[in-house]
C-alpha positions in Angstrom: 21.1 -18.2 33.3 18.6 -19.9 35.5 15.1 -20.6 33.2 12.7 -21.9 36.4 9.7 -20.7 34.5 9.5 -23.2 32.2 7.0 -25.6 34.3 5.1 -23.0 35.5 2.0 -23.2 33.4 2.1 -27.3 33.7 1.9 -26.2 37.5 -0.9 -24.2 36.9 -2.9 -26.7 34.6 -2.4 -29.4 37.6 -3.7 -26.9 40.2 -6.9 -26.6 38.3 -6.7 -30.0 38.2 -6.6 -30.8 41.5 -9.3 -28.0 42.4 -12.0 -29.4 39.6 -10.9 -33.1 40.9 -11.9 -32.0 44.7 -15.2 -30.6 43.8 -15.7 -33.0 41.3 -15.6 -36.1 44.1 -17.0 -33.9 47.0 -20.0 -33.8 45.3 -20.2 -37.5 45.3 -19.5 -38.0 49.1 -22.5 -38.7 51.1 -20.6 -39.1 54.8 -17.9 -37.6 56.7 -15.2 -40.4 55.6 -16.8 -40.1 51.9 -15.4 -36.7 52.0 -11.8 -37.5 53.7 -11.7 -39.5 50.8 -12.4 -37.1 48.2 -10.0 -34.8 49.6 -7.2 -38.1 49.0 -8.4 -38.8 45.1 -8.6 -35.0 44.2 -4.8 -35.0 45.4 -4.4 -38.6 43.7 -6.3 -38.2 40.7 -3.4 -38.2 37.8 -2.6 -41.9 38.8 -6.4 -42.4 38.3 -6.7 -40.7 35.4 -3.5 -42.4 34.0 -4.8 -45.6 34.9 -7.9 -45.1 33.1 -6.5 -44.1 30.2 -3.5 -47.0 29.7 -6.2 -49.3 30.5 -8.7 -48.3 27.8 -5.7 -48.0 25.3 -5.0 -51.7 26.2 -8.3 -52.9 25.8 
């Protein structure tokens, strides 16, 4: 028996992610490149937010 709905709603939650992410750093873009690159960091932004965090837990 196959279970391939088990990462489904981690799936889901990431989507969201990457949609609030994408609107989150468009609004920040001020020229055409500015927004090329928040269309990279809203498909980039766990390593961001993983840096973040492992960096304020060090500190």
């Amino acid at each position: 028996m196959s279970n391939s709905s088990t990462g489904q709603a981690g799936n889901a939650i990431y989507g969201l992610g990457i949609f609030g992410a994408w609107v989150y750093f468009w609004m920040q873009a001020d020229g055409f490149w500015q927004y090329v690159l928040a269309i990279l960091e809203g498909i980039v932004w766990p390593a961001f937010a993983v840096y973040h965090g492992l960096e304020a837990l060090n500190a």
